[in-house]
N, CA, C and O atoms as a MOPAC input file, in Angstrom:
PM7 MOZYME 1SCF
protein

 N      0.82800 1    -1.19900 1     0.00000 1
 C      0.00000 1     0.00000 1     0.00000 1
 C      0.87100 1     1.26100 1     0.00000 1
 O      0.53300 1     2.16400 1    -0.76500 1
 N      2.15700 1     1.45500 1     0.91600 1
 C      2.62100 1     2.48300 1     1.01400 1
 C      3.63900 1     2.54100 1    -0.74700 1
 O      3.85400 1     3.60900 1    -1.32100 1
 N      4.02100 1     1.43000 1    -1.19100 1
 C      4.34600 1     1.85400 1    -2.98200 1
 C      3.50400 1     2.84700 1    -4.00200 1
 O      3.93800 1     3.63000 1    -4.84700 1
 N      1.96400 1     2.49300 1    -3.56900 1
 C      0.85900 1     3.14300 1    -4.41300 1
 C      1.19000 1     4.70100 1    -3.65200 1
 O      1.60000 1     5.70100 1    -4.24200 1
 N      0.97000 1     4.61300 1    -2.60100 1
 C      0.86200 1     6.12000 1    -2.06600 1
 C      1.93900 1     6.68900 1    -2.73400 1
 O      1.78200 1     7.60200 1    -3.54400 1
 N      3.12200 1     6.17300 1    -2.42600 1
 C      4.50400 1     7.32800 1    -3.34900 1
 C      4.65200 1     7.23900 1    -4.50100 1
 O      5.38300 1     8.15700 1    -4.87200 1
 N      4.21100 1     6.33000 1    -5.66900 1
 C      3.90700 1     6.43400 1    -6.65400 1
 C      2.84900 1     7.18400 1    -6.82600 1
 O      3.22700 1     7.81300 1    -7.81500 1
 N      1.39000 1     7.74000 1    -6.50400 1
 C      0.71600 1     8.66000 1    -6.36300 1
 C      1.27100 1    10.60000 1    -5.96100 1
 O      0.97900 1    11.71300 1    -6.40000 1
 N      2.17800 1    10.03000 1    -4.90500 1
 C      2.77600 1    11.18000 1    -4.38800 1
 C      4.22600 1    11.67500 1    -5.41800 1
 O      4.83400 1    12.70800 1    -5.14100 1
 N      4.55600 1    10.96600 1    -6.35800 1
 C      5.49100 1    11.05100 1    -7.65900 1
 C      4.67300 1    11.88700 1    -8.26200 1
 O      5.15500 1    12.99600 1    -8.49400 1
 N      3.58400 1    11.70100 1    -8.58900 1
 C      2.22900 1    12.17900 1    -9.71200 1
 C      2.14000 1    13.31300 1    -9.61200 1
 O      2.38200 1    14.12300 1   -10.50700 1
 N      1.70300 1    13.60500 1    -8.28100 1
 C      1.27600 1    14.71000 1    -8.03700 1
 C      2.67800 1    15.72500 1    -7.82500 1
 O      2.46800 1    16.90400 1    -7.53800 1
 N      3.77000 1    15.35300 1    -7.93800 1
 C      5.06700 1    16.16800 1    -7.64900 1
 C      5.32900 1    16.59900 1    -9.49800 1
 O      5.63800 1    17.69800 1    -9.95800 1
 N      5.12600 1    15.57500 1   -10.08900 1
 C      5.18800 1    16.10600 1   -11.60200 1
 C      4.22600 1    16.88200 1   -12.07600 1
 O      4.43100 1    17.39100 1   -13.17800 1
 N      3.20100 1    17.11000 1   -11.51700 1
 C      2.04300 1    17.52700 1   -11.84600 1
 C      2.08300 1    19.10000 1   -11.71300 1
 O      1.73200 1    19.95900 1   -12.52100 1
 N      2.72300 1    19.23800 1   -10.19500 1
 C      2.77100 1    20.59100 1    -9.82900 1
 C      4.14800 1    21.15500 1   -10.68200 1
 O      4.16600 1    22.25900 1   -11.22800 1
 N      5.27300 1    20.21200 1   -10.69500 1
 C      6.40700 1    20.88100 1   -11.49400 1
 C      5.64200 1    21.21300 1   -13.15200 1
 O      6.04900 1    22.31100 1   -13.53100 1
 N      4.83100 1    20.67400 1   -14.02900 1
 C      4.39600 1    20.73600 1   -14.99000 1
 C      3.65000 1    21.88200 1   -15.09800 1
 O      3.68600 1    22.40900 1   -16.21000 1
 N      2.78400 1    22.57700 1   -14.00300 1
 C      1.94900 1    23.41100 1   -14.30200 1
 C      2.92200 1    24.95400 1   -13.68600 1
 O      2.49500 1    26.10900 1   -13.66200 1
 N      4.47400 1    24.39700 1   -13.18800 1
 C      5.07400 1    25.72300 1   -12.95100 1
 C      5.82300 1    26.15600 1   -14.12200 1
 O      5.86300 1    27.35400 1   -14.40000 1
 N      6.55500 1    25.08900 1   -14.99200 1
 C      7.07400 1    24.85400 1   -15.88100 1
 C      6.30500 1    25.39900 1   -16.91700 1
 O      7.08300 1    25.81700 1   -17.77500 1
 N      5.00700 1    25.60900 1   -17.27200 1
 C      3.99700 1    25.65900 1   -18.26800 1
 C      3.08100 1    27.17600 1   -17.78600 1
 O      2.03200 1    27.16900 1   -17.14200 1
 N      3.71700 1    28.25600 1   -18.23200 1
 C      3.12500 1    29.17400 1   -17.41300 1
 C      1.22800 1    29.23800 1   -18.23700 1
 O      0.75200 1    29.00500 1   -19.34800 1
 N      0.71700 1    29.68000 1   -16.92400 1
 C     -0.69400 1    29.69700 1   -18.14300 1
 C     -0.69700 1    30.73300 1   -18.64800 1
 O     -1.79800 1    30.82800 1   -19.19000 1
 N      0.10200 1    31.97800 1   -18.89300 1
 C      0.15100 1    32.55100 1   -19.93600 1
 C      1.05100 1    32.70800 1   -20.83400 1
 O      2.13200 1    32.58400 1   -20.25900 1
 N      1.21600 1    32.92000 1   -21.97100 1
 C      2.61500 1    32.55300 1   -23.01300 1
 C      3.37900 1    33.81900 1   -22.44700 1
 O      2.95400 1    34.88600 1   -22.00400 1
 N      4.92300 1    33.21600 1   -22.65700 1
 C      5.40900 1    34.66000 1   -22.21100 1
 C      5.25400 1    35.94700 1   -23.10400 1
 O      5.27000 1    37.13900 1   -22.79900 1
 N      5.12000 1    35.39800 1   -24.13500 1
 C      4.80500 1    36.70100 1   -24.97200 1
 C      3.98200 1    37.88800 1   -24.93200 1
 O      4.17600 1    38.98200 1   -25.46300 1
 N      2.87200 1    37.41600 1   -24.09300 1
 C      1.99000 1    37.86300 1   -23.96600 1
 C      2.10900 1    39.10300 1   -22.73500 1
 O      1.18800 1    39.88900 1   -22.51200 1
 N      3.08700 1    39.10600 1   -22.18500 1
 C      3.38100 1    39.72100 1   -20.97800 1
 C      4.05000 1    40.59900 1   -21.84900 1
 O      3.35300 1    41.60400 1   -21.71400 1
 N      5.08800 1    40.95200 1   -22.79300 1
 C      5.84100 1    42.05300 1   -22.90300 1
 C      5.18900 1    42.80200 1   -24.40900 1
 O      5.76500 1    43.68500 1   -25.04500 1
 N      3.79900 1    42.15800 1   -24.76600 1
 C      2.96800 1    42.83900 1   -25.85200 1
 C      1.73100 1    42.79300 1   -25.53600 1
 O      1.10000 1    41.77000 1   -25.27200 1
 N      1.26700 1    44.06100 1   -25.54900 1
 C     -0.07400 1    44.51600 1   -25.18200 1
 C     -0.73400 1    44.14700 1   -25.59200 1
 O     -1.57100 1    43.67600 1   -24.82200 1
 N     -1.07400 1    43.96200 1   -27.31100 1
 C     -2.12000 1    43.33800 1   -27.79100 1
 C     -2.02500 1    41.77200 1   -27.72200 1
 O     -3.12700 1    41.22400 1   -27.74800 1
 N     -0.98200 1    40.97300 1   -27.64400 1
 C     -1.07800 1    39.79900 1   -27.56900 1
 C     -1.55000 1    39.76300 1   -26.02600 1
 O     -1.92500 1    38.68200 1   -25.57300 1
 N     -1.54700 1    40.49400 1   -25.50300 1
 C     -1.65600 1    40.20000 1   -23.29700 1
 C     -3.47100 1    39.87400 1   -23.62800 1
 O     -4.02000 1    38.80900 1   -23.34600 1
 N     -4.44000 1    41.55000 1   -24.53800 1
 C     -5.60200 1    41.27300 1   -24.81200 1
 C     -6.01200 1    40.59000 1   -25.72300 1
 O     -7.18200 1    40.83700 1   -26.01500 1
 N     -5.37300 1    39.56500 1   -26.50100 1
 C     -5.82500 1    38.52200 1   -26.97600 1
 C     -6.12200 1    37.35600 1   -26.33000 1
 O     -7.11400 1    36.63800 1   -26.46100 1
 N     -5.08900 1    37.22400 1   -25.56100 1
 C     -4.92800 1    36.37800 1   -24.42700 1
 C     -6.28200 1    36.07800 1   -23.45500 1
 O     -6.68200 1    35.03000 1   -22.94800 1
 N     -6.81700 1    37.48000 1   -23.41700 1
 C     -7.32600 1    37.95100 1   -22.40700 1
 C     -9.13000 1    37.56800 1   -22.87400 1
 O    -10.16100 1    37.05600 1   -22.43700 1
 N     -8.68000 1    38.09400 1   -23.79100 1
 C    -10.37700 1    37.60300 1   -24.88700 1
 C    -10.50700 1    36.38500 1   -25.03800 1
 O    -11.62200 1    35.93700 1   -24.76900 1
 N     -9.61900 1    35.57900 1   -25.43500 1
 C     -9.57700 1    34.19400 1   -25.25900 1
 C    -10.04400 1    33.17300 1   -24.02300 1
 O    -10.77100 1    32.18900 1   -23.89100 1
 N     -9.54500 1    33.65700 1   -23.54900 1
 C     -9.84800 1    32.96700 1   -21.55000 1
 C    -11.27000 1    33.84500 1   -21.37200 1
 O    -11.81100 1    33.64600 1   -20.28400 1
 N    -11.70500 1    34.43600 1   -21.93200 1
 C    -13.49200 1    35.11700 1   -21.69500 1
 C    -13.81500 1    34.28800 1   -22.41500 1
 O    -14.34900 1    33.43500 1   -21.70600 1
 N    -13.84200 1    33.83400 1   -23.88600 1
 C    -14.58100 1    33.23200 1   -24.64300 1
 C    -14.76500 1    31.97200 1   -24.09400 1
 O    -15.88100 1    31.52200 1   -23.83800 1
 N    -13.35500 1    31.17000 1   -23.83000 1
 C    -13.67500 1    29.85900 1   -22.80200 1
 C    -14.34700 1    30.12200 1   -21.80600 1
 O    -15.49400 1    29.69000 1   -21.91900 1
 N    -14.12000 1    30.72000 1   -20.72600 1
 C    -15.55400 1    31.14800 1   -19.90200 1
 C    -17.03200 1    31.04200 1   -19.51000 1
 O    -17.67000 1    30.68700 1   -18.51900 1
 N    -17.35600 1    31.65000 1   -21.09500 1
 C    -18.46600 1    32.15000 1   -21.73800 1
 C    -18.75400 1    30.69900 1   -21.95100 1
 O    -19.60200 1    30.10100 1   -21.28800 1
 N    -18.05900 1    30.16500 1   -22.85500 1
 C    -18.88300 1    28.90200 1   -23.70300 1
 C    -18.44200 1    27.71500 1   -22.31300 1
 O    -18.76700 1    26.54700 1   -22.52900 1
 N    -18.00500 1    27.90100 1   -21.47300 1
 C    -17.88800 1    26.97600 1   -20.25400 1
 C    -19.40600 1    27.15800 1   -19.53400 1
 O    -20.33400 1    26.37900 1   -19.31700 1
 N    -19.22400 1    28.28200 1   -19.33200 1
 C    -21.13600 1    28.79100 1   -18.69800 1
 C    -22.09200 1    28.65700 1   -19.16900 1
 O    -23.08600 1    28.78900 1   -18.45500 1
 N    -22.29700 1    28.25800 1   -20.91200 1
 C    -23.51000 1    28.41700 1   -21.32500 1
 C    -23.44800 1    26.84200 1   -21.52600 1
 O    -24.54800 1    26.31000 1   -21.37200 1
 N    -22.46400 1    26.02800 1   -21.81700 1
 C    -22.18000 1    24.14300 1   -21.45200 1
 C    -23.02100 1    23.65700 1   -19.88800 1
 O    -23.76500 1    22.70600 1   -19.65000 1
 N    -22.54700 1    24.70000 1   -19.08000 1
 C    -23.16600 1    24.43900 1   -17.78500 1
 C    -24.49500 1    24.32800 1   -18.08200 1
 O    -25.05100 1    23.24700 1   -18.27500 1
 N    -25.27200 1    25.87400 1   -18.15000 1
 C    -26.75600 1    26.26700 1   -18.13300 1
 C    -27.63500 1    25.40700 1   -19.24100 1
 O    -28.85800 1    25.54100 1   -19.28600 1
 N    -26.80600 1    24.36400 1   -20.27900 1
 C    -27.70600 1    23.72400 1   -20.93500 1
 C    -27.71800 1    22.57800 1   -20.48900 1
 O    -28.67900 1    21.82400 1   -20.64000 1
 N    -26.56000 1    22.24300 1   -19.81600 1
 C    -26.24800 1    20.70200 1   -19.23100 1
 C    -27.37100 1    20.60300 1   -18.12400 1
 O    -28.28100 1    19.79200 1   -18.29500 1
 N    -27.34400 1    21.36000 1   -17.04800 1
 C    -28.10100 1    21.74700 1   -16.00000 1
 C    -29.83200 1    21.21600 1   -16.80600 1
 O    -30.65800 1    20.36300 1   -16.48100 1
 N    -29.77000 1    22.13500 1   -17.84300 1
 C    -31.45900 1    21.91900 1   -18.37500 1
 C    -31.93900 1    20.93800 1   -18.64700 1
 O    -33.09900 1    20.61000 1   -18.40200 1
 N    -30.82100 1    20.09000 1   -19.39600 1
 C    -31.48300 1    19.16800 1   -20.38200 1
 C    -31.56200 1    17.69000 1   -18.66300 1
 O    -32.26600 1    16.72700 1   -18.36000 1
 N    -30.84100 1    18.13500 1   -18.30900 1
 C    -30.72300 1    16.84700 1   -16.35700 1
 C    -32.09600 1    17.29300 1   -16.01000 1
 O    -32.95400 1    16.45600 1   -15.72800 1
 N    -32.26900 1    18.15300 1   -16.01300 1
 C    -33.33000 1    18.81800 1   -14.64300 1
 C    -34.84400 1    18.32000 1   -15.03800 1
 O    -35.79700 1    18.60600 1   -14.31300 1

């Protein structure tokens, strides 16, 4: 049992190095303005179409 746990606890150590390693924004985007608000419009549009996935998912269950 304690193999699974540190093999689990491996996972989650790559997991967190992966998402520091992987910034969520490109660096580019930091030293150009219009790429920062492209960026920026982008992560709204996912958002948006994340919320309206919800409010139909929600409907069509209910």
């Amino acid at each position: 049992m304690n193999h699974l746990n540190e093999e689990n606890q491996d996972a989650n150590i790559s997991s967190e190095e992966l998402l520091v390693s992987q910034p969520l924004l490109p660096r580019f985007a930091w030293e150009d303005e219009r790429a920062f608000l492209r960026e920026v419009i982008k992560a709204k549009q996912a958002l948006d179409i994340a919320e309206l996935t919800a409010i139909i998912w929600q409907k069509t269950n209910h």
